[in-house]
Legacy VTK file of the C-alpha trace (Angstrom):
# vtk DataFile Version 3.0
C-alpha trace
ASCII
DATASET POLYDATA
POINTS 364 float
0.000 0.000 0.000
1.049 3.576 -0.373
2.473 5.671 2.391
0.496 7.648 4.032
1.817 10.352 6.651
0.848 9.675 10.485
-1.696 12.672 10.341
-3.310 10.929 7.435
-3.603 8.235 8.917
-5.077 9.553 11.862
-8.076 11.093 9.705
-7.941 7.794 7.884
-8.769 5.865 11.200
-11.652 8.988 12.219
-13.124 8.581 8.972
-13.919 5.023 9.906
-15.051 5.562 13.381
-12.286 4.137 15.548
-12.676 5.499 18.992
-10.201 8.066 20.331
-9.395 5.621 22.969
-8.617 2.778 20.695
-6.754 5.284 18.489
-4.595 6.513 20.982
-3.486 2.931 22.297
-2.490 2.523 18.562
-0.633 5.466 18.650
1.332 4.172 21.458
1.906 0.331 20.412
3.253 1.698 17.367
6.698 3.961 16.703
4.570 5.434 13.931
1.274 4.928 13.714
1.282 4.705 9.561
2.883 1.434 9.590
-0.579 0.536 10.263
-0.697 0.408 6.109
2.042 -1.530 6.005
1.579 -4.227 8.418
-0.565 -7.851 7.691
-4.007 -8.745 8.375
-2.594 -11.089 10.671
-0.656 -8.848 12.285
-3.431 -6.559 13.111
-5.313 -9.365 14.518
-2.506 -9.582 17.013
-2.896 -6.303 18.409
-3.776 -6.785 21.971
-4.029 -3.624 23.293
-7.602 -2.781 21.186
-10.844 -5.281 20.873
-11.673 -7.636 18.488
-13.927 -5.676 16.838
-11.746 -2.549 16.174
-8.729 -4.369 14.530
-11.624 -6.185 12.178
-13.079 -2.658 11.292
-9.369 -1.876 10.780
-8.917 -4.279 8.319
-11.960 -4.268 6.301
-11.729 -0.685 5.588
-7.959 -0.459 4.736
-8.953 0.724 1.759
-6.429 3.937 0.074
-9.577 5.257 -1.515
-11.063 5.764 1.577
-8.608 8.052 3.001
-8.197 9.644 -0.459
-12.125 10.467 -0.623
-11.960 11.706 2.931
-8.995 14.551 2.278
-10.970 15.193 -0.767
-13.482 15.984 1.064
-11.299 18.159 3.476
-10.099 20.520 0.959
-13.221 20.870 -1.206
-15.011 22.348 1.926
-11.777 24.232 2.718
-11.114 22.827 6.412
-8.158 23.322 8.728
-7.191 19.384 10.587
-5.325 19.606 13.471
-4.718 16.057 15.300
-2.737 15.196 18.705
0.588 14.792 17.141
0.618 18.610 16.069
2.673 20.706 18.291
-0.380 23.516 18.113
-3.293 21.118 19.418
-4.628 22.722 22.232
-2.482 21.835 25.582
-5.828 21.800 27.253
-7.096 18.963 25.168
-4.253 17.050 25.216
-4.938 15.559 29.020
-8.652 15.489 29.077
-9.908 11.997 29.041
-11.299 10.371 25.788
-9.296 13.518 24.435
-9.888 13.879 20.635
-7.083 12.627 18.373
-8.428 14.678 15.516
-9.982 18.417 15.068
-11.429 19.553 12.042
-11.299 23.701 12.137
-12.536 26.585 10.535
-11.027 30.141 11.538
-8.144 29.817 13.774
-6.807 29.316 17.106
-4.907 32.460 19.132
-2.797 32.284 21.725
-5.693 34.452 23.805
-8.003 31.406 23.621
-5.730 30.161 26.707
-8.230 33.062 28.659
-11.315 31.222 27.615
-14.794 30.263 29.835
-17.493 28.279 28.653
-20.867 29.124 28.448
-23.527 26.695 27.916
-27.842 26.477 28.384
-30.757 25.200 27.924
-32.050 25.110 24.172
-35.263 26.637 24.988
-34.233 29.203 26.592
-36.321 32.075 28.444
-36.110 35.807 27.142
-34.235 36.188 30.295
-31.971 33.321 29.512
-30.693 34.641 26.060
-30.483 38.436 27.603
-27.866 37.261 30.437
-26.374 34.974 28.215
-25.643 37.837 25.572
-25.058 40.750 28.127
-22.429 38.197 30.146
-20.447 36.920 26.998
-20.314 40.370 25.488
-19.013 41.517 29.176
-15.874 38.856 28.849
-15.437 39.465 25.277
-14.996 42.692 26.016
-11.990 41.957 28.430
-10.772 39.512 26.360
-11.792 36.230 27.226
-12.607 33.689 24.726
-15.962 32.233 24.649
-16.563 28.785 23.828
-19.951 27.087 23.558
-22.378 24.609 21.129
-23.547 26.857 18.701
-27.201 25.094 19.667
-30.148 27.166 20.147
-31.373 29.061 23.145
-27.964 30.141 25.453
-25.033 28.683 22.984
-26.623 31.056 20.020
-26.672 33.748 22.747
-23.365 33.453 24.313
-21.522 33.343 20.375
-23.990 36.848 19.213
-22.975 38.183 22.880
-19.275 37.305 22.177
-19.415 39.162 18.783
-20.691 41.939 20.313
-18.197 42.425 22.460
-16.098 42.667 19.600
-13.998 39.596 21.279
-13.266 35.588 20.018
-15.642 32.636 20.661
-15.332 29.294 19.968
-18.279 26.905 18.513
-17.915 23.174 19.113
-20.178 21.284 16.833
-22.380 17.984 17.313
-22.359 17.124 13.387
-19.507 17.732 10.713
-17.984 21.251 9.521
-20.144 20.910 6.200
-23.215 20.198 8.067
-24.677 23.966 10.226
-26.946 23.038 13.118
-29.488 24.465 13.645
-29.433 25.501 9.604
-30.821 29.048 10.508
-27.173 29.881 11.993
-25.381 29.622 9.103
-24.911 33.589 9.364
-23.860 33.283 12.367
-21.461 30.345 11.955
-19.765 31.970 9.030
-19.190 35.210 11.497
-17.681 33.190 14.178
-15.092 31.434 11.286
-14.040 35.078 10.859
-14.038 36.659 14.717
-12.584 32.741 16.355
-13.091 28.748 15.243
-15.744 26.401 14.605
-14.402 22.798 15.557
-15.697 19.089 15.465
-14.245 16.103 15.653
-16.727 14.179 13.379
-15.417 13.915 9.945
-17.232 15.623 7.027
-20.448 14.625 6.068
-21.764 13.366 10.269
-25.457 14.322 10.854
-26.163 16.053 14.203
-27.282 12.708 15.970
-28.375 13.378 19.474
-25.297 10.935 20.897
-23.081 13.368 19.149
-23.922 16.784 21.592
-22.843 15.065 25.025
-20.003 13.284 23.329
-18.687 16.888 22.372
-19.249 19.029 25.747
-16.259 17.269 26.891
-14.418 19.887 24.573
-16.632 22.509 25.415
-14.734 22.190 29.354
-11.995 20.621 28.338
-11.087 23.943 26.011
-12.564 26.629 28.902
-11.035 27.578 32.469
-14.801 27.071 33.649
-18.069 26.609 32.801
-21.147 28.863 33.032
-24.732 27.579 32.719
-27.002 30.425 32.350
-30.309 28.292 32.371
-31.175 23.975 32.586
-33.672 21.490 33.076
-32.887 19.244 35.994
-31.857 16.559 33.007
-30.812 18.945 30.626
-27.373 17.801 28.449
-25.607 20.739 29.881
-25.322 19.287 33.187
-22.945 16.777 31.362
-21.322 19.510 30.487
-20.937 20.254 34.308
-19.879 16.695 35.057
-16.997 16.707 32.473
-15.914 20.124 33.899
-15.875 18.778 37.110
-13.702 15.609 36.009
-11.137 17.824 34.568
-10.866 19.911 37.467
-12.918 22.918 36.120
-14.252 25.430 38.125
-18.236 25.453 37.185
-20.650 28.901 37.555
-24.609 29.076 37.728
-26.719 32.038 37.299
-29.565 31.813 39.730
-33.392 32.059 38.479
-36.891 32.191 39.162
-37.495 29.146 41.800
-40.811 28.575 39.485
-39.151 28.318 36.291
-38.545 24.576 34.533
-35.348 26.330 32.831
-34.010 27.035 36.009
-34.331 24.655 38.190
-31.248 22.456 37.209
-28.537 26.114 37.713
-30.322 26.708 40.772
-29.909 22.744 42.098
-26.183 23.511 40.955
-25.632 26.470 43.412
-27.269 24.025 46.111
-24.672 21.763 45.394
-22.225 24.168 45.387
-21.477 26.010 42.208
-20.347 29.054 42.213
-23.493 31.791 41.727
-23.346 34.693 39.065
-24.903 37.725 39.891
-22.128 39.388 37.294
-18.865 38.753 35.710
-16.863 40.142 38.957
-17.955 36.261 40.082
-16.309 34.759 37.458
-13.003 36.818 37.667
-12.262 36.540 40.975
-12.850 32.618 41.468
-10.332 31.907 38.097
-6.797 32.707 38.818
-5.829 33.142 35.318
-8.362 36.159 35.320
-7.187 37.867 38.722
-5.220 40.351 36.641
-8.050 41.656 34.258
-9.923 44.835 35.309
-13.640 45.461 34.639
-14.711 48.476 32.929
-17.038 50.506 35.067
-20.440 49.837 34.123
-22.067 52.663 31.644
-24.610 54.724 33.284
-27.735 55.922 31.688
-27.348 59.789 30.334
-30.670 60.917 32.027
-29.764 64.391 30.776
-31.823 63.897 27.476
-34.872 62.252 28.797
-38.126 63.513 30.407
-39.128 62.212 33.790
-41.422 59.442 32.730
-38.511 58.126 30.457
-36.530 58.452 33.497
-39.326 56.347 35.605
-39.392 53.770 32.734
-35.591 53.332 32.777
-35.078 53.262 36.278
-37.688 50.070 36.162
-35.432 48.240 33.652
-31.953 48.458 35.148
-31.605 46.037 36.895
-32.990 42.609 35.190
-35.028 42.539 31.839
-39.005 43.374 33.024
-42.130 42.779 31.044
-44.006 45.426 30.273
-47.098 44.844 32.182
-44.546 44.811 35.711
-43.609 48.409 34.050
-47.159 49.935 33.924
-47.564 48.255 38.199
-44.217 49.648 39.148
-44.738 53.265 37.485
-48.343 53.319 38.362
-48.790 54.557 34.605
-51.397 53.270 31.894
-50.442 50.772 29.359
-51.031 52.969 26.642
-48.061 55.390 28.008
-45.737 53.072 29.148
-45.885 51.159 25.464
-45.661 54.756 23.627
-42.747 55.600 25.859
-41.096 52.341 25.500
-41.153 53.021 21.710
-39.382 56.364 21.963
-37.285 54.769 24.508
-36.240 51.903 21.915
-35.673 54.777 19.112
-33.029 56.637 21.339
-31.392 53.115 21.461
-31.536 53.248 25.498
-33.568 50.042 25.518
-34.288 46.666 23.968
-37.400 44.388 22.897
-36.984 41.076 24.009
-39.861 38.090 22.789
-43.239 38.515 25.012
-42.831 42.128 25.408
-39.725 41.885 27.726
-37.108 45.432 28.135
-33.986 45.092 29.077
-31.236 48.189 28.458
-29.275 48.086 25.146
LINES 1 365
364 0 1 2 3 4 5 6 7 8 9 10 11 12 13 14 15 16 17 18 19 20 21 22 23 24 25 26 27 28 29 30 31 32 33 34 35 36 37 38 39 40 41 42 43 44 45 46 47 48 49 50 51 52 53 54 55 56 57 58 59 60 61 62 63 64 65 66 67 68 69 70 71 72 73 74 75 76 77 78 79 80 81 82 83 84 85 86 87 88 89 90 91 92 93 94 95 96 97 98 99 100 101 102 103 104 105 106 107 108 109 110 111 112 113 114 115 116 117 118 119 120 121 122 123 124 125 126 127 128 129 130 131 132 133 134 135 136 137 138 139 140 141 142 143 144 145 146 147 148 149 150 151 152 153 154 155 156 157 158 159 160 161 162 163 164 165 166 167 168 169 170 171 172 173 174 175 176 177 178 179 180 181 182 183 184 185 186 187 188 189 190 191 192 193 194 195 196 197 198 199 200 201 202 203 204 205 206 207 208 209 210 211 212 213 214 215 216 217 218 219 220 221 222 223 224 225 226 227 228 229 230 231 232 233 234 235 236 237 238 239 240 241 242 243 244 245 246 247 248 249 250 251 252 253 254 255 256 257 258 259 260 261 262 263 264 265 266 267 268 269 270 271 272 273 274 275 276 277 278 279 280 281 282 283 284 285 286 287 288 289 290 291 292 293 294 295 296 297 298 299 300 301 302 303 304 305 306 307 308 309 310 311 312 313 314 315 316 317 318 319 320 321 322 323 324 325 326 327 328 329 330 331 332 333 334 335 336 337 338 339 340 341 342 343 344 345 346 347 348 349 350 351 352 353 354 355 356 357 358 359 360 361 362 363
């Protein structure tokens, strides 16, 4: 057979679905793993340090054309492949368990991803869900820190638009292959983050998002971040596996506390009963991660009340704190509803607030 290099190879044996783990036993029984091509059938069936089953998949699909189709496949869509043996795989990956032996990239890596923090949520998320989401990840991005999530929808769409708008990096680990956008209404949004940080997945090209696929990657979603933030969750919901890889790697792992009669919340607010650390801003975050001691906040913006008329000023005093509906608006002011929406609308004109699904205002 032809010689193929060991990074080939190493896509070779992805493309057929050898697990990481058997992989990286193979990588260690031999000096270099593309002998793999050269060796016999027989001599695969006595490697003992993988099952049965792998060194038969091994050697029914030694096939060249199958690697050949696969790196065709690689540079038609125009992807970056990074794998264990390269001297730029992330340091952080390298020592997770079940660590991936191949990444498939768009965008690039920076040396400032090293200041990263995962954010991660429930897919249906609440409006106030997707406003702390975005307000926290634009907050970090802002300072610098690299935010890595799932690209899903709900909080992972949040934290990457939040990220953007901080004008910082952030990180999208996908469930399916590069080629493949999920949820397909992101595409916008994933071709943004190829420019402004990475989308990654280790499934090769052409893997459907399969619902096995999205706990199988969170382990990247920790193993890449200093910690983990989960904004909103079920008491099952997949981002608590999140939690429980962060916490087998050693991660420190953040909850933002919500309504005690909220579904969405009750898994982050189980979390701070078991001892995460609670959010009430990003000062929480910085102070519990060493590697973020050093970074100062900015001092947060206050509201130029010079330009606005004392009911604007009621209004906006209302919405400062957390996002309110507007019907908690017209009982707080004591206004009508038919004032309150008119001045919201002037109020969303001068940019000083923001429309949020089901008539939620939070400041822009």
């Amino acid at each position: 057979m032809s010689g193929f290099s060991n990074k080939e190879t190493l896509i070779w044996l992805n493309k057929i679905r050898v697990s990481n783990i058997a992989t990286n036993k193979l990588l260690e029984y031999f000096e270099n793993i593309s002998d793999i091509w050269k060796i016999s059938n027989e001599e695969i069936l006595n490697i003992g340090c993988i099952r049965k089953s792998v060194r038969q998949k091994i050697i029914s699909n030694r096939q060249e054309s199958i690697l050949e189709n696969a790196l065709e496949e690689i540079e038609k869509n125009s992807i970056n492949v990074m794998t264990v043996l390269d001297e730029d795989y992330p340091d952080r990956l390298r020592y997770i368990y079940d660590n991936p032996t191949v990444l498939y990239y768009k965008g690039y890596f920076s040396e400032v991803d090293k200041l990263s923090l995962g954010i991660v949520g429930s897919r249906k998320a609440t409006s106030y869900g997707k406003w702390a989401s975005e307000k926290i990840s634009s907050e970090l991005a802002e300072l610098g820190i690299t935010v890595v999530s799932g690209m899903a929808r709900g909080i992972d769409t949040e934290a990457h638009k939040g990220a953007l708008k901080g004008k910082g990096r952030t990180i999208a680990i996908l469930g399916s292959g590069l080629d493949i956008v999920y949820p397909k209404n992101n595409r916008k949004l994933y071709d943004k983050i190829c420019e402004c940080g990475a989308v990654v997945s280790e499934f090769p090209i052409g893997t459907e998002p399969f619902p096995a696929n999205f706990p199988q990657r969170n382990r990247i979603i920790s193993g890449l971040s200093l910690g983990i933030l989960v904004i909103e969750a079920t008491e099952k919901s997949g981002s608590l596996i999140t939690v429980e890889h962060a916490i087998e790697q050693g991660k420190e792992v953040f909850a933002l506390p919500g309504n005690i009669n909220s579904i969405f919340s009750r898994g982050t607010n189980c979390l701070i009963k078991d001892g995460a650390k609670i959010v009430m801003d990003i000062e929480d975050i910085l102070e519990e991660i060493n590697e973020f001691n050093h970074i100062i906040t900015k001092e947060e913006e206050e509201v130029d009340y010079s330009q606005l008329s004392s009911m604007e000023i009621k209004i906006v005093e209302c919405i400062k704190k957390e996002p309110i509906h507007c019907d908690n608006i017209v009982y707080m002011t004591g206004l009508d509803i038919s004032t309150v929406s008119s001045t919201l609308t002037i109020l969303e004109l001068k940019g000083i607030v923001k429309e949020l699904p089901g008539r939620v205002y939070v400041l822009s």
